[in-house]
C-alpha positions, 0 to 999 in steps of 0.5 A: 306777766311772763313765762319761760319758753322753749323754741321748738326749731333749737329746743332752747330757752328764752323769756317772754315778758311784758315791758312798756306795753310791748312784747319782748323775747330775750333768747338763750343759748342753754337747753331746755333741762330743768336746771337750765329751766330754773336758772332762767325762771330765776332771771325772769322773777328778777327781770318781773319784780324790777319791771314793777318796782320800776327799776327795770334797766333793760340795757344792763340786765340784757346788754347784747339785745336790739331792744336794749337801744329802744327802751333807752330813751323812756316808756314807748308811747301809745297811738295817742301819744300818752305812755303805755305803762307809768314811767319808771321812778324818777333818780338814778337806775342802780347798776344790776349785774347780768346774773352770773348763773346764766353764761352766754354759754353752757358751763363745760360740765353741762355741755359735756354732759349733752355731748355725750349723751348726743353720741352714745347711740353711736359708741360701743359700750368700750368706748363709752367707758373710756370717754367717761374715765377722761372726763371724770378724771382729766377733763371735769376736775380742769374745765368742769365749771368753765363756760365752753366760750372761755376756754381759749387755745391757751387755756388748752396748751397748758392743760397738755403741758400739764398732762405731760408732767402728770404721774401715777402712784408708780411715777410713770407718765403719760406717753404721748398716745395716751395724751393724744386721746384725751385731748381727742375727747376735749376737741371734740367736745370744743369743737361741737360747743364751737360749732353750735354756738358759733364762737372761735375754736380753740383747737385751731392749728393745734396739732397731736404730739408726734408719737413713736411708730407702733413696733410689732413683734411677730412670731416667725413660722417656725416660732408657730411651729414650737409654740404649738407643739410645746403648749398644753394640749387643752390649748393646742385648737386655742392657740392654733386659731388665734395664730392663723384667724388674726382674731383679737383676744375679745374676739377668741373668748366672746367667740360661741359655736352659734357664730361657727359656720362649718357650712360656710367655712367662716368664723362670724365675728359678731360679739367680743369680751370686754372685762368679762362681759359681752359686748355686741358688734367688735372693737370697731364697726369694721371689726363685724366680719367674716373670717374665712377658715384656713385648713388648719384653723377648721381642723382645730375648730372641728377637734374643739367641738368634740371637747366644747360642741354641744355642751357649752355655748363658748367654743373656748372656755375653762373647766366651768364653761366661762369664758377663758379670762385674758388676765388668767390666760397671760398669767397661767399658760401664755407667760410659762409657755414662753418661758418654757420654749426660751422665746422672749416675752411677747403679748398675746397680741402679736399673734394677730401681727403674726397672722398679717405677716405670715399671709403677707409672706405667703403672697395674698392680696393685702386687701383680702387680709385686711379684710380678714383682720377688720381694717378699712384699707390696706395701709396699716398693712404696709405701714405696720408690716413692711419691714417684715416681708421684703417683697411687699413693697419690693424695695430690692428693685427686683420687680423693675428688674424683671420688667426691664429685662423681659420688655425692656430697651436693648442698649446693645442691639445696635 
């Protein structure tokens, strides 16, 4: 007799079986899913058919175990001292392999799969999207039937190495950034399976490749000023919130006048658009916020609400009332828009850089901005935008100047 079972406390399964009349568990490292189930139900036959053919070697099928080394020397006996069960047939025990379907670990695939099924409820829906495109892409087609035990730190050196020389169709590479991503995903992955089933982990002392310091392109005040004054009317309110609210361009189209508080003052940041879809919450978990209205920006939501309020549920949209379509928009009016006032190409995001620095430029309080662009602390801030405003981090000396002329020792007082 025996059956699989499941451990309540770790949900993982083991086998329960009769040997010699004693009771014997044999515990695994695989959850308890059906395929898992099947594997070790397939063991458990294997381990129930030797035992009655008296072939069962316990040490071969089950080397690691501590019971291993008391069946080693025959049948355990009763209290009166005759064997509990027949003794096994005299000759030669034949060498049985362990299975190879049940690792001592799970199989990459299999662990991935519980990883992230484990971290979805935390991810937004972008980034659930990501982490699949690398593992279906990358990271399965690589490891996809190794167990998670095997895969040494060599094994992940040469997956980068590899990375580095993969090529798109066009023959373009992959930067160092987007390499750093992927192998993000593989040491979490790793390191959880490391973690869990306490083996080394392979990530130990591998560091992310170095990568070139973000550049940022703002538009100056009077860049705005052209800009604004040269784009077609129906977008004149449109691009003046983007340029003075630092709002994303998921941000801008998923923005509906339920979430517009003239009361209050405030834009609430509480949904974005990604591919045409809405997504609750922002890119990040920072990025549900509340941006205060500046003059120009309530001035240029009050006159889109007499051309939108009321009639569509999206403060910015096309002649349908969709949502404006970032590809639509860079195409149709961002890119000619350029070209037209004779201003270099720029994304449109750098109207969000534009907004940090012209703030910054203006004296406000690098935590409010931060606040206002979704960041946890203010060192992007500095970090990103310090070239751009000399007197952010006062590197002319003037502030200690100041001081030292207004407090400071007189050297010829004496």
């Amino acid at each position: 007799m025996g059956k699989v079972r499941t451990r309540p406390e770790t949900g993982r399964l083991y086998l329960d079986f009769s040997y010699l009349g004693k009771r014997c568990r044999e515990y695994t490292s695989l959850e308890d899913t059906p395929r898992n189930r099947r594997k070790v139900e397939s063991l458990l036959k294997k381990v129930l058919e030797e035992i009655s053919l008296g072939t069962f070697d316990y040490a071969t099928l089950f080397p690691g175990s501590k019971r291993a080394a008391k069946f080693r020397n025959g049948p355990a006996t009763g209290s009166d001292g005759s064997s509990a069960q027949p003794a096994p047939t005299p000759g030669p025990v034949p060498a049985v392999a362990p299975p190879e379907f049940v690792p001592s670990t799970p199989l990459f695939k299999d662990f991935a799969d519980t990883w992230k099924m484990e971290c979805t409820p935390q991810w937004r829906p972008s980034h659930l999207e990501a982490v699949e495109g690398v593992l279906s892409k990358y990271l399965l087609p690589a490891f996809a039937d190794r167990a998670v035990e095997t895969i040494k730190r060599a094994d992940v050196l040469a997956f980068r190495a590899q990375l580095s020389k993969h090529q798109s169709p066009t023959g373009r590479r992959l930067g160092n950034n987007r390499i750093n991503k992927i192998m993000t995903f593989l040491r979490q992955i790793l390191n959880e399976a490391a973690n869990r089933y306490e083996f080394p982990q392979a990530f130990q002392g591998i560091k992310p490749l170095k990568m070139l310091k973000t550049e940022v392109h703002p538009f100056t005040l009077d860049e705005v000023n052209l800009i604004l004054e040269k784009v077609r009317p129906d977008y004149r309110n449109y691009m003046a919130v983007r340029f003075f609210s630092g709002l994303r361009s998921g941000e801008m189209h998923g923005l509906r006048w339920k979430n517009i508080d003239f009361d209050a003052g405030l834009i609430l940041v509480r949904e974005t658009l990604v591919k045409g879809e809405v997504q609750s919450g922002g890119k990040t978990y920072e990025s549900v916020r509340d941006v205060p209205m500046l003059p120009i920006v309530r001035e240029a939501l009050e006159a889109q609400y007499k051309v939108t309020g009321g009639r569509y549920e999206w403060v910015f949209c096309n002649r349908n009332g969709m949502p404006i379509d970032t590809n639509n928009f860079v195409k149709r009016v961002w890119r000619p828009m350029l070209a037209y006032v004779d201003l270099p190409y720029r994304r449109p995001y750098q109207t969000r850089h534009t907004t940090a620095t012209l703030m910054l430029a203006a004296g406000e309080s690098p935590e409010w901005i931060a606040s206002i662009l979704g960041h946890t602390s203010t060192e992007m801030l500095f970090k990103t935008y310090s070239r751009f405003v000399p007197n952010l981090t006062r590197q002319d000396g003037s502030a200690m100047s100041r001081l030292l002329a207004e407090r400071g020792p007189r050297l010829n007082s004496h």
